[in-house]
N, CA, C and O atoms as CSV, one atom per row, in Angstrom:
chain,resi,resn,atom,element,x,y,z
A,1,UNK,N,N,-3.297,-10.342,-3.549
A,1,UNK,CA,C,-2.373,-9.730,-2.617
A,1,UNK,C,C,-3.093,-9.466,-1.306
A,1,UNK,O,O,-4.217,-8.983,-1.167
A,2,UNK,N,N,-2.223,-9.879,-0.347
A,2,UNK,CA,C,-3.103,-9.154,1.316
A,2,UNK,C,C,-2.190,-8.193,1.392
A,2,UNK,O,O,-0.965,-8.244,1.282
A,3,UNK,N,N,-3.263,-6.889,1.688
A,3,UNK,CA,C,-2.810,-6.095,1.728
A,3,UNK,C,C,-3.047,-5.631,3.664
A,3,UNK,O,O,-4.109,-5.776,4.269
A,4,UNK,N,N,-1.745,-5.082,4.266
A,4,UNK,CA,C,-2.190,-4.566,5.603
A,4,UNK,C,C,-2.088,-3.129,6.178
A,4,UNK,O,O,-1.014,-2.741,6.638
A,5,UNK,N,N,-2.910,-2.531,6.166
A,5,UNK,CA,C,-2.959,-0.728,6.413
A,5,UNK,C,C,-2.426,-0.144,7.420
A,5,UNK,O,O,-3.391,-0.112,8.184
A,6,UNK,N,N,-1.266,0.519,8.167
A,6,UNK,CA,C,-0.801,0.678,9.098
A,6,UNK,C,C,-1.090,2.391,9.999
A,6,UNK,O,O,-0.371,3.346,9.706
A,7,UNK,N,N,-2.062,2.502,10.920
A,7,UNK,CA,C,-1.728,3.884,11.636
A,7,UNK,C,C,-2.664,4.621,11.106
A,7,UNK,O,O,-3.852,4.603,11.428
A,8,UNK,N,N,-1.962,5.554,9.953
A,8,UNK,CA,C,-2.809,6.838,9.635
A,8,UNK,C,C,-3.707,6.417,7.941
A,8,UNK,O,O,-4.757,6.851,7.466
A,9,UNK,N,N,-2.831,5.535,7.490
A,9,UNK,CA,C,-2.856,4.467,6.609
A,9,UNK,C,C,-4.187,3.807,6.553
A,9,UNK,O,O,-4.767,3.949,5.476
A,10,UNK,N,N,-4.984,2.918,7.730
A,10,UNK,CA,C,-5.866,2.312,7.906
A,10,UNK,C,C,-6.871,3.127,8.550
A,10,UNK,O,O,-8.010,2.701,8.740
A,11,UNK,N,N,-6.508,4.238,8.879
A,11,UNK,CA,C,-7.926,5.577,9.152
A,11,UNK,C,C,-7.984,5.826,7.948
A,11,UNK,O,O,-9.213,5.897,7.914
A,12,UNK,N,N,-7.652,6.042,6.807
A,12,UNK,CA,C,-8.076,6.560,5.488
A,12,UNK,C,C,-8.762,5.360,4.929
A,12,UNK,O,O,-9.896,5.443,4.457
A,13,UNK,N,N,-7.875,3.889,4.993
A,13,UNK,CA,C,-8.933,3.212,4.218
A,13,UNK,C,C,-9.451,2.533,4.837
A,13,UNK,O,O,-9.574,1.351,4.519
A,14,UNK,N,N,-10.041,3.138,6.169
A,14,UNK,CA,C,-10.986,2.246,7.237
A,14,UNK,C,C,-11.212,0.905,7.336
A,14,UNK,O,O,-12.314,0.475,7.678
A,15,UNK,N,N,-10.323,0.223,7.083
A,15,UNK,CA,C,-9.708,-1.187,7.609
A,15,UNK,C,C,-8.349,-1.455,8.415
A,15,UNK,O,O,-7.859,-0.785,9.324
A,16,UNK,N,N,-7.986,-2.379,7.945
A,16,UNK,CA,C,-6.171,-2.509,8.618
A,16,UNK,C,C,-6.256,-3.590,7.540
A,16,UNK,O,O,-5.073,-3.782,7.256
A,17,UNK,N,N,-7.084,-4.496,6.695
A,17,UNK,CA,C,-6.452,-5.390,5.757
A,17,UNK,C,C,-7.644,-5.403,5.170
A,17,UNK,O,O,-8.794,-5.225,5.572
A,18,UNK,N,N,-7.042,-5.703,3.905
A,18,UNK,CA,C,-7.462,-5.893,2.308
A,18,UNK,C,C,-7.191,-6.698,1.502
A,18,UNK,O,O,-6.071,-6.485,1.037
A,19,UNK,N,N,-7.740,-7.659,1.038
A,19,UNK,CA,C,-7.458,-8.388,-0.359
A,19,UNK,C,C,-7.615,-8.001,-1.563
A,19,UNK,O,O,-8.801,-7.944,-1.889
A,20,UNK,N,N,-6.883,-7.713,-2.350
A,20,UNK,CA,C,-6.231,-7.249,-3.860
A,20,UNK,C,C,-6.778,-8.848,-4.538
A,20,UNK,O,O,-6.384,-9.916,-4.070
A,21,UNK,N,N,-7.869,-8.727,-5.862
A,21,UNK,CA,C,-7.396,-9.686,-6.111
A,21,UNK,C,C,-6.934,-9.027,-7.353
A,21,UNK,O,O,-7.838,-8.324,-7.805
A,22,UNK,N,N,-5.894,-8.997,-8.047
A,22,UNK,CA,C,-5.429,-8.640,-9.033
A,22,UNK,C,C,-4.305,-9.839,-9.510
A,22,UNK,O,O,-3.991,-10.838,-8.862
A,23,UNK,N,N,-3.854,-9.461,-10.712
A,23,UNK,CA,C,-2.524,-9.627,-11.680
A,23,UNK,C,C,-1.093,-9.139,-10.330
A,23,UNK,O,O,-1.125,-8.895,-9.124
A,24,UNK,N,N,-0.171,-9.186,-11.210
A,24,UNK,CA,C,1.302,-8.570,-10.634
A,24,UNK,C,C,1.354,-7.180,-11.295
A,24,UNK,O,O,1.051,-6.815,-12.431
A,25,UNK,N,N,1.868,-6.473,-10.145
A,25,UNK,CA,C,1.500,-5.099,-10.485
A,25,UNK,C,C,2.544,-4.524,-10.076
A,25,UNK,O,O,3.297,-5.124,-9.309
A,26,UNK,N,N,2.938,-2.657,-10.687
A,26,UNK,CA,C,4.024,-1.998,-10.174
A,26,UNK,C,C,3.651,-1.300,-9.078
A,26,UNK,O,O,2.488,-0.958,-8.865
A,27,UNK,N,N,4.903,-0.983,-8.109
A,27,UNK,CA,C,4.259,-0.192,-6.790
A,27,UNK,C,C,3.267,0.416,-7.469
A,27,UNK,O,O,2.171,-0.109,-7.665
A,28,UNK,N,N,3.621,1.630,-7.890
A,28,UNK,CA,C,2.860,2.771,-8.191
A,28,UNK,C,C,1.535,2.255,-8.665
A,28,UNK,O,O,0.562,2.557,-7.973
A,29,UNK,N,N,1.322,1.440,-9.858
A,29,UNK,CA,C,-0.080,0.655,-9.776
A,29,UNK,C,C,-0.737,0.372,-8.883
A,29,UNK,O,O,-1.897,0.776,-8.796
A,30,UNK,N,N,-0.337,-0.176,-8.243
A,30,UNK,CA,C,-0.602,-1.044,-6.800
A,30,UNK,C,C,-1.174,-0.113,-5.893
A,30,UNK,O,O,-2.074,-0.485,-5.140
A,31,UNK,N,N,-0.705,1.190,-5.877
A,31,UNK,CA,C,-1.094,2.192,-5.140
A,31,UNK,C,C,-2.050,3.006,-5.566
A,31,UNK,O,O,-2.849,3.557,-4.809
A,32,UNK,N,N,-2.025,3.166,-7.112
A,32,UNK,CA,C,-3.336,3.739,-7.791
A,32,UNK,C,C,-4.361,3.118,-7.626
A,32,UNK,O,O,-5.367,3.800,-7.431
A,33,UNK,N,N,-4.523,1.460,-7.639
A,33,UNK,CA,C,-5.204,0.952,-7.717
A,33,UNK,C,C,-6.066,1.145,-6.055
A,33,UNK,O,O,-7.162,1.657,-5.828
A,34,UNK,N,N,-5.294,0.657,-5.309
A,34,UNK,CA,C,-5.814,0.921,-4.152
A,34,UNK,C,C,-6.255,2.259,-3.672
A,34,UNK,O,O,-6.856,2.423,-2.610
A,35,UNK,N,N,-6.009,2.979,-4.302
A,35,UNK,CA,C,-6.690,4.435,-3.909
A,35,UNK,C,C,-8.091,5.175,-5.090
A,35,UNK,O,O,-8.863,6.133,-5.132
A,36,UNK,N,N,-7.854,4.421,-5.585
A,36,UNK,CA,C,-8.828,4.503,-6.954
A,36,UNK,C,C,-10.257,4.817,-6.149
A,36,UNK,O,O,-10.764,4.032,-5.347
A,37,UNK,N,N,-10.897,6.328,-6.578
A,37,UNK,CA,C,-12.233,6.278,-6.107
A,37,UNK,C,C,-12.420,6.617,-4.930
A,37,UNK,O,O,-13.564,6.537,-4.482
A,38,UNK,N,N,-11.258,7.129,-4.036
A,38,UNK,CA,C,-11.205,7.641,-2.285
A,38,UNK,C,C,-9.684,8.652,-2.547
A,38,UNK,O,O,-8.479,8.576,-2.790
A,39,UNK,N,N,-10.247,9.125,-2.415
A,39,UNK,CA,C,-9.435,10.631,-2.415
A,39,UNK,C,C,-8.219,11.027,-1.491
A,39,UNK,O,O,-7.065,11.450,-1.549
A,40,UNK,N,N,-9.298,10.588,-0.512
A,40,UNK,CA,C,-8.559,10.845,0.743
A,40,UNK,C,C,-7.603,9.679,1.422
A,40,UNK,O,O,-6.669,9.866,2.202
A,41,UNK,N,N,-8.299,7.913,0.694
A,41,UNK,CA,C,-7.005,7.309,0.923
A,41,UNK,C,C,-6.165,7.632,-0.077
A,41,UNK,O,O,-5.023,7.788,0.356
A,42,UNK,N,N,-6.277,7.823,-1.428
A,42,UNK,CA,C,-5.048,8.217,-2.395
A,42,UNK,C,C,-4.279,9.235,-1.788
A,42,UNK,O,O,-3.063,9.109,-1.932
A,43,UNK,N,N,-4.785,10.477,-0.974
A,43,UNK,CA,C,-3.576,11.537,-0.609
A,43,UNK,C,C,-2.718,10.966,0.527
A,43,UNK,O,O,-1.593,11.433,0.706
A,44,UNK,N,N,-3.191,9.976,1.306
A,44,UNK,CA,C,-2.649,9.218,2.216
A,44,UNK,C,C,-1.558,8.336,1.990
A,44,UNK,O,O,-0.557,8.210,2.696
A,45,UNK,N,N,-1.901,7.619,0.734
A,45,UNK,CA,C,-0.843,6.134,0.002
A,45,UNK,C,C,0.122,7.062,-0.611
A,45,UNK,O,O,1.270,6.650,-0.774
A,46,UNK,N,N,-0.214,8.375,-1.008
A,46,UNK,CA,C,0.854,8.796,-1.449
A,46,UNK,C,C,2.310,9.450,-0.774
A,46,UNK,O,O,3.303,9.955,-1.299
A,47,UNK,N,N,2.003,9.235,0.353
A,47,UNK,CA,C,3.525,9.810,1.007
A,47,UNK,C,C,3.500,8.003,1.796
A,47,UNK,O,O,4.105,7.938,2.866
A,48,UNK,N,N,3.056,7.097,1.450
A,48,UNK,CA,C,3.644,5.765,2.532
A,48,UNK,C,C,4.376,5.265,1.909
A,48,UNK,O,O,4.405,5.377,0.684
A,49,UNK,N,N,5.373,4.398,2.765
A,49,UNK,CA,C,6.259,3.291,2.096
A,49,UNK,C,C,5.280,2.043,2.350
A,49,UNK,O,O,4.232,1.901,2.980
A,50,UNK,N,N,6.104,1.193,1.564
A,50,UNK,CA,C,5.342,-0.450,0.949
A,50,UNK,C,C,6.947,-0.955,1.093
A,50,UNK,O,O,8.097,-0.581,0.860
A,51,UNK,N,N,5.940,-2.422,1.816
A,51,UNK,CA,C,6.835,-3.404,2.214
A,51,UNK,C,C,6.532,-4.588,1.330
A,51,UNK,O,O,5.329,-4.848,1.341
A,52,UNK,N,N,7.088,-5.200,0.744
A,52,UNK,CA,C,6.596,-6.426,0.349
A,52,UNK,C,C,6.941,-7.624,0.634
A,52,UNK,O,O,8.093,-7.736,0.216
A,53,UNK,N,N,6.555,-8.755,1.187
A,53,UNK,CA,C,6.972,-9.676,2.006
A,53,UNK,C,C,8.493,-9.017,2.833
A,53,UNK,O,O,9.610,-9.525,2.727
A,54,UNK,N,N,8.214,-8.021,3.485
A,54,UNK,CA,C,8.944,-7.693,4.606
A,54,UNK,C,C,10.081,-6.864,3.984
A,54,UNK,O,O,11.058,-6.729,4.721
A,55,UNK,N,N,10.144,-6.322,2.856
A,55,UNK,CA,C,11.027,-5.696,2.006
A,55,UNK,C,C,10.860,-4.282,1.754
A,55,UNK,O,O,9.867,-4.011,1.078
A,56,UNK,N,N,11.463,-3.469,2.066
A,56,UNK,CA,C,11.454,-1.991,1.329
A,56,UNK,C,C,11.233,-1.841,-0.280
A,56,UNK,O,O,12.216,-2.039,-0.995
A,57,UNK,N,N,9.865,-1.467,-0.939
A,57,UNK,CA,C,10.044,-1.042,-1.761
A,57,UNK,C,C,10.555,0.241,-2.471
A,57,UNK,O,O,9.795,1.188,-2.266
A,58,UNK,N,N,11.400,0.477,-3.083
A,58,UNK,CA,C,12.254,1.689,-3.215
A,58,UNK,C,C,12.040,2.225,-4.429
A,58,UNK,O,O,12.197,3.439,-4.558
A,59,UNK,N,N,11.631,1.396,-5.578
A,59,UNK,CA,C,11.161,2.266,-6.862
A,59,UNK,C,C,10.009,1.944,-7.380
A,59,UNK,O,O,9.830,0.753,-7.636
A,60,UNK,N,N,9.072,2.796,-7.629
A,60,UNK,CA,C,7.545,2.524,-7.780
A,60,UNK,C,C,7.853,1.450,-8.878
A,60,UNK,O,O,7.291,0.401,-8.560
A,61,UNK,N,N,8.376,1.360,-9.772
A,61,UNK,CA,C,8.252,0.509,-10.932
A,61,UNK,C,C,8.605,-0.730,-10.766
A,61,UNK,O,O,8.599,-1.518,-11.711
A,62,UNK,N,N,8.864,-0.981,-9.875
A,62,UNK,CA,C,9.109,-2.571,-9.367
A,62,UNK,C,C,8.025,-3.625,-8.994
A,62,UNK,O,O,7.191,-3.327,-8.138
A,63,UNK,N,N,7.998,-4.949,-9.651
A,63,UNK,CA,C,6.856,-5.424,-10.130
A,63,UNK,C,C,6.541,-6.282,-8.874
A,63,UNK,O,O,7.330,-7.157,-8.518
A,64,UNK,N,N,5.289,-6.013,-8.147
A,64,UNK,CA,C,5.065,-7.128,-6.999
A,64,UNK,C,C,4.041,-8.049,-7.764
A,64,UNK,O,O,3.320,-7.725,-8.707
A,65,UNK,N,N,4.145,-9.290,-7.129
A,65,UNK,CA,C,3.827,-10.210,-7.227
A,65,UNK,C,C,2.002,-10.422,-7.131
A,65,UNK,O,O,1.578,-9.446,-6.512
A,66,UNK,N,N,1.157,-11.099,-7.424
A,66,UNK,CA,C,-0.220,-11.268,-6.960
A,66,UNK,C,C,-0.183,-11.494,-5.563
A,66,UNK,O,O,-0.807,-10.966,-4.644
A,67,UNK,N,N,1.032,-12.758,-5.601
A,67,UNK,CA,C,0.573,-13.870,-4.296
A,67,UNK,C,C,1.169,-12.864,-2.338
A,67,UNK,O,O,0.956,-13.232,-1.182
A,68,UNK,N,N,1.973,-11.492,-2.934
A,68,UNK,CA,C,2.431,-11.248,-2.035
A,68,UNK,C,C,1.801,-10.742,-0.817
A,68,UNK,O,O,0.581,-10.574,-0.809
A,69,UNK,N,N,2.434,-10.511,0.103
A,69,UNK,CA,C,1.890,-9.382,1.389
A,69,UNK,C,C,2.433,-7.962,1.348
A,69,UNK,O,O,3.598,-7.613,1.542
A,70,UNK,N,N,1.725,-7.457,1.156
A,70,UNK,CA,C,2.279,-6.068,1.498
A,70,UNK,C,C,1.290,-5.161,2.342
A,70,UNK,O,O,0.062,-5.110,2.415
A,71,UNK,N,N,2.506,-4.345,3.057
A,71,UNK,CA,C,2.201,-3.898,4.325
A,71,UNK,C,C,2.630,-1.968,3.752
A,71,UNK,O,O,3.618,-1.466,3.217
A,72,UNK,N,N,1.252,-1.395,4.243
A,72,UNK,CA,C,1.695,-0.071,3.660
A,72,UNK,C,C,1.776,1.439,4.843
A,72,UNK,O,O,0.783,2.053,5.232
A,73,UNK,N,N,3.025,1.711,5.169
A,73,UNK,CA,C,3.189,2.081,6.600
A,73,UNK,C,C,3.168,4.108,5.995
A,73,UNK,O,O,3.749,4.683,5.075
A,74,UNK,N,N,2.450,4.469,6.798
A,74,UNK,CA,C,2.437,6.014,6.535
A,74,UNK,C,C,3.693,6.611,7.362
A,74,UNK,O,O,4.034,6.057,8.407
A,75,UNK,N,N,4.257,7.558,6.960
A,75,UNK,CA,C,5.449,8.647,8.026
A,75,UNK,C,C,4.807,8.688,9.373
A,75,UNK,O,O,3.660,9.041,9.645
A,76,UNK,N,N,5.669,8.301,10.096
A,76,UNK,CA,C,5.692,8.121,11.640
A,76,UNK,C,C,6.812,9.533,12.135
A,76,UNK,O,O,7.776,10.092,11.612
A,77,UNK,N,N,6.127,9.667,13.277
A,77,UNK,CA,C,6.494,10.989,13.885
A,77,UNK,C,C,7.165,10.349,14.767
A,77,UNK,O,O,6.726,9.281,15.191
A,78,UNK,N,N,8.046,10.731,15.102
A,78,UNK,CA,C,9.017,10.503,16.617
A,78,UNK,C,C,10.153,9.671,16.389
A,78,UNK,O,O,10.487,9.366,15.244
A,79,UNK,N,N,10.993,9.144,17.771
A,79,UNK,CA,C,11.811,8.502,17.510
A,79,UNK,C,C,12.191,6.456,17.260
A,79,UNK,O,O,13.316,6.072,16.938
């Protein structure tokens, strides 16, 4: 999976992109996994939404793909 860190998102996991190489995984996996071992990006992934190939993910249990992109955007302030 390429993964791309957005804003407040990519100050926690001090990049803006990542390669996952994993299996197909559920959001919520997907998000454990990536926060696994950093604290401070896990308290971060936990209030973002995930896009997956350009899609709202809406229930953690929904299975993404290996091959996908996902883009993980933290709460944005303003209008």
């Amino acid at each position: 999976m390429q993964i791309t860190y957005y804003a407040g998102a990519a100050d926690a996991a001090g990049t803006t992109t990542a390669q996952l190489d994993a299996g197909d995984l559920t959001a919520t996996d997907l998000l454990a996994t990536l926060g696994a071992g950093d604290e401070k990006l896990a308290t971060v992934l936990a209030c973002c939404s995930v896009l997956v190939d350009g899609r709202p993910v809406r229930d953690g249990s929904e299975l993404i793909a290996a091959g996908s992109r996902v883009d993980v955007l933290p709460p944005f302030a303003g209008g």
